[in-house]
C-alpha positions in Angstrom: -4.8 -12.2 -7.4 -6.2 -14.6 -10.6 -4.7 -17.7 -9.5 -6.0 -21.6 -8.6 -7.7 -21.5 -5.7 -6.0 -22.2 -2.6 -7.9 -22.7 0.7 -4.7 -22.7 2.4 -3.2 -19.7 1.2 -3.3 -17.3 4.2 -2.1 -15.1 5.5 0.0 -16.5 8.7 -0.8 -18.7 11.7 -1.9 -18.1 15.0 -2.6 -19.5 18.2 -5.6 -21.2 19.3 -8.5 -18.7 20.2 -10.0 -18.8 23.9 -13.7 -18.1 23.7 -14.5 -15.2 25.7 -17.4 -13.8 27.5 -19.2 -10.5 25.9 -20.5 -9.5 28.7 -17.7 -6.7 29.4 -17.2 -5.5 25.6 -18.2 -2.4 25.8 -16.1 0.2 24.2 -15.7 1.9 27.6 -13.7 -1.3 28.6 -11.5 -1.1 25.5 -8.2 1.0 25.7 -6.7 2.2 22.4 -4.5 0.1 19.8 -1.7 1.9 21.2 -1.8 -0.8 24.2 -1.0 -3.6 21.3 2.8 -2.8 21.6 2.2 -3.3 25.8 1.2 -6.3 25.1 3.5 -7.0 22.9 6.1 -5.9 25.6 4.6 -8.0 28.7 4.8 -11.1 26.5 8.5 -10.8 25.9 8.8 -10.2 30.0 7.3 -12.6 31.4 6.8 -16.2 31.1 4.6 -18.7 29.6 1.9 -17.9 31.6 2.3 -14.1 31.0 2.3 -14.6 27.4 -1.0 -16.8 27.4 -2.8 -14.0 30.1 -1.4 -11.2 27.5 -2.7 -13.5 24.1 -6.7 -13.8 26.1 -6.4 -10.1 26.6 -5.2 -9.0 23.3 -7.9 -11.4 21.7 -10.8 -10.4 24.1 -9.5 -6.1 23.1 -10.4 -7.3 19.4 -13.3 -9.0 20.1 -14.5 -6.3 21.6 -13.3 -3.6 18.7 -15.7 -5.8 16.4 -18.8 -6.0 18.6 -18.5 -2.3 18.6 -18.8 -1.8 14.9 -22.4 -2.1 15.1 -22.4 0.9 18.2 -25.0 3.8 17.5 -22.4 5.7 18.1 -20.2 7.1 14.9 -17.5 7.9 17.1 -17.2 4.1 18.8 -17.3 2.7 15.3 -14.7 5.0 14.1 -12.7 3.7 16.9 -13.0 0.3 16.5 -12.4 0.2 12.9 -9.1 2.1 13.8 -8.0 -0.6 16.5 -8.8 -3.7 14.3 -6.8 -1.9 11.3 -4.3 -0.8 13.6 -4.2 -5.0 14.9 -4.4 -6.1 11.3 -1.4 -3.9 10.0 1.0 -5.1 12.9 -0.1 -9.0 13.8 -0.5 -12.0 11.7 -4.2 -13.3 12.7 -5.2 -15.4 10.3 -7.3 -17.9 12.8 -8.9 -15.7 14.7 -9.9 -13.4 11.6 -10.8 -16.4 9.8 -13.5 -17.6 12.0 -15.1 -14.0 12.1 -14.6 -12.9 8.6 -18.4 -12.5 7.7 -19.1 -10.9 10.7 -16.1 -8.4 10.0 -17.4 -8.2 6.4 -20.7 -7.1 7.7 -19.5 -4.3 9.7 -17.4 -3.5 6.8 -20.5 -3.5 4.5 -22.9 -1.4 6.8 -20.3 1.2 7.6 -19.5 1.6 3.8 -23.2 2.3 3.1 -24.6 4.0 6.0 -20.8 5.4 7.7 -19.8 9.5 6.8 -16.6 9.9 5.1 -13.9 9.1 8.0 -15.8 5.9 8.9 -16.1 4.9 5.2 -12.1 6.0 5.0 -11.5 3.2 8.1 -13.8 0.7 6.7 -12.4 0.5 3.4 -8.9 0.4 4.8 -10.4 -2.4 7.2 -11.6 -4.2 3.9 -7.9 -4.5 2.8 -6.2 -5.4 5.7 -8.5 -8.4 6.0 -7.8 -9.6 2.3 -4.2 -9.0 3.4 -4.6 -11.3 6.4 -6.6 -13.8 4.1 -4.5 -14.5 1.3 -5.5 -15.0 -2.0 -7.2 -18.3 -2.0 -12.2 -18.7 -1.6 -11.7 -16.9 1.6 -11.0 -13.5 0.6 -12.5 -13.7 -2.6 -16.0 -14.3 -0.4 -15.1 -11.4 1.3 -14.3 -9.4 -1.9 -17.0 -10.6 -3.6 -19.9 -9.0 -1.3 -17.7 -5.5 -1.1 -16.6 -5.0 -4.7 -20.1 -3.3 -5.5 -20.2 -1.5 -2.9 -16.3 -0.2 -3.8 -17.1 0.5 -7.3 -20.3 2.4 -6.6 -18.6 4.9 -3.9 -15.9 5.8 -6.9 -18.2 6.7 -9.6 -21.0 8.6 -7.3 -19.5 12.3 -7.8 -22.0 13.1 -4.6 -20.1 10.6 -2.1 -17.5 12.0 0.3 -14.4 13.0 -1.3 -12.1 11.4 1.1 -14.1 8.3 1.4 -13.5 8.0 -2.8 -9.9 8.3 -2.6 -9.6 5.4 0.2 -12.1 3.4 -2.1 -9.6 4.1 -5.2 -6.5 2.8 -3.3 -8.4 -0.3 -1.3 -9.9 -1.4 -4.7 -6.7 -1.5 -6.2 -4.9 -3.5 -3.7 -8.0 -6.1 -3.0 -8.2 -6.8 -6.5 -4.9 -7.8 -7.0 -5.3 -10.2 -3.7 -8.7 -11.4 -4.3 -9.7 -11.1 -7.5 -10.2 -14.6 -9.8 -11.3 -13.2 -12.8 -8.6 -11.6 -15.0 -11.4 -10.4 -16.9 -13.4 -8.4 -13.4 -9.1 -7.0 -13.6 -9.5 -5.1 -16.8 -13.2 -4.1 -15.8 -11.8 -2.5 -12.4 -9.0 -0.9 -14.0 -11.6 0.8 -16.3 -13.2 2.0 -13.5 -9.9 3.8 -12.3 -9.4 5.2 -16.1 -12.4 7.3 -15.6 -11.0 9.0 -13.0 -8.0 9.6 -13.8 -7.8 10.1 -18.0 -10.1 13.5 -16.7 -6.7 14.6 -15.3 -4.7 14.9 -19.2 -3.6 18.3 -20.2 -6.0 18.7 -23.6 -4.5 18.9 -26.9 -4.4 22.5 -27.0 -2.1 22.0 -23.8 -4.5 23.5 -21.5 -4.6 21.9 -18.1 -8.4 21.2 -16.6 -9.3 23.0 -13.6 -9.1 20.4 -10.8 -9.2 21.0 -7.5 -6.6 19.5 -5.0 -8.8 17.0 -3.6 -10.1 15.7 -7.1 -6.4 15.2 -7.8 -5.8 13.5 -5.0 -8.4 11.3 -5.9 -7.3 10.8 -9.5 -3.3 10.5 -8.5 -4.9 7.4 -6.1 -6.8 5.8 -9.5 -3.3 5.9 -11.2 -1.5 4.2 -8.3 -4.2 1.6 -8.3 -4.6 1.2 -12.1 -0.4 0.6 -12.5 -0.5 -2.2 -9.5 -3.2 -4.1 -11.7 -1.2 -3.6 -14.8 1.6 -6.3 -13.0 -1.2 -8.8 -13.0 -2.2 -8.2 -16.4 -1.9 -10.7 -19.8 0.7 -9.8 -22.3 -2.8 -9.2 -24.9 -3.9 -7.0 -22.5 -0.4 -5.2 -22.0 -0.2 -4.6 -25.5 -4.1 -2.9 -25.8 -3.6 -0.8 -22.8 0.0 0.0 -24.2 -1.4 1.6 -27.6 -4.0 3.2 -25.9 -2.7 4.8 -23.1 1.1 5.0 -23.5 0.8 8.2 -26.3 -1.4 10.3 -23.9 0.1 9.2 -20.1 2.7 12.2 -20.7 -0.1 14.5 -20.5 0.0 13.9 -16.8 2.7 15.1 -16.3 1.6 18.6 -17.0 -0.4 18.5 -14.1 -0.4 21.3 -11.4 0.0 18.5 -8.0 3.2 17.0 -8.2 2.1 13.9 -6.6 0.1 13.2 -10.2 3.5 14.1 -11.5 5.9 11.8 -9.9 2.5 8.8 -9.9 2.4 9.3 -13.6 6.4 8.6 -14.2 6.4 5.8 -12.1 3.4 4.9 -14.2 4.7 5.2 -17.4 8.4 3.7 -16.4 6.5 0.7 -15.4 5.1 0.4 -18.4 8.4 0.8 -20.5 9.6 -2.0 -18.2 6.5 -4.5 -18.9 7.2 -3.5 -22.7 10.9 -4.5 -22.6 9.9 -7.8 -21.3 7.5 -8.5 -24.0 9.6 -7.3 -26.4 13.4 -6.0 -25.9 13.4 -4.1 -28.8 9.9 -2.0 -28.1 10.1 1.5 -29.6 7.8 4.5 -28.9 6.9 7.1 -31.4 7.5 9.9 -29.0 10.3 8.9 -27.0 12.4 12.0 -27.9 9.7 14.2 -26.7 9.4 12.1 -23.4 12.6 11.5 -22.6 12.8 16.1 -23.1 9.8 16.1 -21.0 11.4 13.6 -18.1 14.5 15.5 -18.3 12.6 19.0 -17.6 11.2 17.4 -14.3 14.4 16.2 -13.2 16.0 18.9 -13.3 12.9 21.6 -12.5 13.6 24.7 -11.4 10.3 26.6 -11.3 10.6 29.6 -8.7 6.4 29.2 -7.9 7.1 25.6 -6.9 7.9 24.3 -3.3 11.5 23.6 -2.7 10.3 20.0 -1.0 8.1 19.3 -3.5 11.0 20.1 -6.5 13.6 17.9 -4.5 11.0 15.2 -4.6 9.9 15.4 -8.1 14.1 15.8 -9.5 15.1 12.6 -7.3 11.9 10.7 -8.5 12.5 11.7 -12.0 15.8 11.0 -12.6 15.3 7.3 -11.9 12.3 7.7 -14.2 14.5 9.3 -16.9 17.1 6.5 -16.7 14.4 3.6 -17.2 13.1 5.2 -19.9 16.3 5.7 -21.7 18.3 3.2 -20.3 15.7 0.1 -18.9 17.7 0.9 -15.7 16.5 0.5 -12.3 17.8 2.0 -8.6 17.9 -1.0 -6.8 16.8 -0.9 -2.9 17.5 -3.7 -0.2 14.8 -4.5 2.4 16.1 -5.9 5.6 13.6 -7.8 7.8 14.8 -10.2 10.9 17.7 -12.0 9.2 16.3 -12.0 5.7 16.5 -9.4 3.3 15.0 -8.6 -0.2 15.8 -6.7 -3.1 13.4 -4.1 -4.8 15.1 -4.5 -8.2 12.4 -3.0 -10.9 9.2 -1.2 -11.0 6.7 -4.1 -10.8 8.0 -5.0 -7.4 8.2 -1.2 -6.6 4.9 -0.1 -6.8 3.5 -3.8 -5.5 5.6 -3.2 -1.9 4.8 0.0 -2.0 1.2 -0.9 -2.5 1.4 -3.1 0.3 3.2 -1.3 3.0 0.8 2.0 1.7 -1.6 -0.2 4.2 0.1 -2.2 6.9 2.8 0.4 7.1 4.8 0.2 10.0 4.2 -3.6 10.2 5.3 -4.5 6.4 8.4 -6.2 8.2 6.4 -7.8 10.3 4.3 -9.5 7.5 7.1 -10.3 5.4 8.7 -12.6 8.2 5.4 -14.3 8.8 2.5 -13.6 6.3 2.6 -16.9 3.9 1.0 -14.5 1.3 3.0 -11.5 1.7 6.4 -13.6 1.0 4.5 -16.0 -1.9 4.1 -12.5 -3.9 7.7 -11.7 -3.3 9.0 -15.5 -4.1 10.3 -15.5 -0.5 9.4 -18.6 0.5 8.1 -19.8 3.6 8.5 -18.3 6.7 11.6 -19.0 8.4 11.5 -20.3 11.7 14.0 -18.7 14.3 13.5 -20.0 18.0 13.8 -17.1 20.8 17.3 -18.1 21.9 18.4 -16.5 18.7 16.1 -13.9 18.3 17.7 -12.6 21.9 21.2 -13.5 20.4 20.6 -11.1 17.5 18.9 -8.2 19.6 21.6 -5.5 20.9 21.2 -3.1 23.7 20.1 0.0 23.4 23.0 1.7 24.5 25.1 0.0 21.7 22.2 1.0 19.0 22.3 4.8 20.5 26.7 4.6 19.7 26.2 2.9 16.2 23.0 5.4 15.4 26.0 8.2 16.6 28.5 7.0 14.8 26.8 6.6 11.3 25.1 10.2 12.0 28.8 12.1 12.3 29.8 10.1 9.2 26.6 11.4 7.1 27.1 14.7 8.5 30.8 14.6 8.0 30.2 13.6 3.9 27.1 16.0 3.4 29.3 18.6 4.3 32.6 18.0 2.4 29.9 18.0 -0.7 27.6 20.6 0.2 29.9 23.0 -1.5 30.0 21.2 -4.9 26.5 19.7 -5.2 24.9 23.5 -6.9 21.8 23.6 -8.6 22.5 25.7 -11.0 18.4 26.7 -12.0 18.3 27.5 -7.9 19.3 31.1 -8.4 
């Protein structure tokens, strides 16, 4: 993210790293990242001792997962990419990445260039987690620095691996906005992602191009990553990309794949919002013919369309519909340990969801303890809560099974006294 340079902005702390012996990393030797949460387990068991015997063994397992990068074997590398992402996503390891972050970057680099498309797909994944880890500060911004060519030229080549594009589009996204110190290298990367996805409008005839599913997967990712850089971007810049793309976004939402539908109205909400902040009386030349176009897609009732994918696209678009009209915004809480934080517009929206896109089940995780995670969501530092009261606050898991019980005969109990009333009228 553009920013002064911080060489202590990282992404967490860990504990001192034993050198190891190589001599048994071999990927026959390695179990699966599955065996991370065993570890995780045996620590909490057993002592001090346990804990240091299970911290050497989950160190030497990574050590190992990076050795084997380089293996002539595709299906070794593939697995070893998958068990560092799989540690990256679900540990804070910001020492021991730190000390091997060129050699990481290597592997990263040779897999991008000489991998197939599911290697490429893990590698650039890889790529973000590590910027993740990093922080924003002349640590990641190395690492960035040798990868962003490589990034950029996978997304324009038409004859690379489909698959391996879209990951490129979304790891792109997400490493600029970490790494990047150059708004300037912003607004370059996000016209990168505008070639992709402005071959997606309907024409002005209202004909829809011919795309093929995977192409608009692709595109949809382009979108996702082009609105995350917008939060970063100058009010001048705002204002440009405003007049220029504001008038024809709405042509997305023509589009046959309703995950280009519901990624263009986030789009286009988040860029009412970052209007209104500018200026809180912005007005937009077609906003009668938007907000008519919104409203259709809330309340869509197409017969060729899947019912999941209509449910989806009326709840998304109802909240799109309301910021448009309104400047409103559904507000969601995020509980994490004994913090919490509130999703409370679209910037924030689309930056967690950005994030947790990546380290998924771990996004709690790294917002109790990654220092960069938390400084993007003004959290603060991390607190510090000693195991005494981490085992005062844990319940049993017969009193989580009653309380999980309990809340499910409520919700079934309300769905039902509503069912009745809550008709669709376009569903018959």
């Amino acid at each position: 993210m553009p920013r002064t340079k911080k060489k202590n902005s990282r992404g967490g702390q860990h504990g001192h790293v034993q050198p190891f012996s190589d001599e048994d990393a071999s990927i026959e030797t390695l179990s699966h990242c599955s065996s991370f949460s065993d570890v995780t387990s045996v620590a909490d068991e057993g002592g001090e001792a346990n804990e240091d015997t299970a911290q050497e063994d989950f160190q030497y397992k990574l050590k190992g997962f990076i050795d084997s990068t380089v293996d002539k074997s595709a299906k070794t590398r593939q697995g070893a990419l998958d068990g560092l992402k799989t540690a990256l996503a679900t540990r804070i390891l910001y020492e021991f990445i730190s000390e091997r972050r060129m050699t990481i970057t290597d592997s990263i680099e040779r897999c991008l260039k000489k991998g197939k498309g599911d290697e490429q797909r893990a590698a650039a994944s890889l790529a973000c987690l590590l910027c993740i880890q990093l922080g924003s500060g002349i640590e990641s911004e190395e690492v960035f620095k040798t990868l962003k060519p490589i990034f950029k030229n996978i997304l324009a080549d038409g004859s690379a691996n489909i698959q391996a594009r879209q990951a490129v589009a979304t790891s792109l996204g997400l490493c600029t906005l970490v790494a990047e110190d150059d708004i300037l290298d912003v607004h370059t990367t996000m016209e990168c992602f505008e070639n992709l996805f402005t071959r997606s409008y309907a024409r002005m005839d209202g004909t829809i191009p011919a795309i093929n599913p995977q192409t608009s997967a692709l595109h949809t990712n382009a979108l996702l990553s082009w609105a995350l850089l917008l939060t970063i971007c100058t009010a001048n810049q705002l204002r440009d990309i405003l007049r220029k793309h504001l008038p024809k976004l709405p042509r997305l939402l023509d589009s046959e794949d309703v995950n280009m539908r519901i990624a263009a109205g986030e789009t286009i909400a988040l860029l009412f919002e970052l209007a209104r902040d500018m200026d809180a009386e912005f007005e937009f030349d077609d906003w009668d013919e938007l907000c008519d176009k919104l409203n259709a897609l809330a309340t869509d009732c197409n017969k060729h369309r899947a019912k999941t994918d209509k449910r989806k696209q009326r709840s998304v678009f109802r909240d799109v519909l309301k910021a448009v009209e309104e400047g409103d915004f559904q507000t969601e809480t995020i509980r994490f340990g004994t913090e919490r934080m509130t999703i409370d517009s679209w910037v924030r929206k689309r930056t967690y969801d950005a994030f947790r896109e990546f380290v998924g089940s771990g996004m709690n995780y790294h917002l109790q303890g990654n220092e960069f995670i938390r400084d993007v969501f003004e959290l603060g530092p991390p607190m510090l809560v000693d195991s005494a009261t981490m085992k005062a606050m844990k319940i049993s898991r017969f009193e989580r099974h009653l309380h999980n019980s309990a809340a499910f005969k409520a919700r079934t109990k309300a769905r039902s006294k509503f069912r009745d009333k809550r008709v669709d009228v376009g569903e018959f």
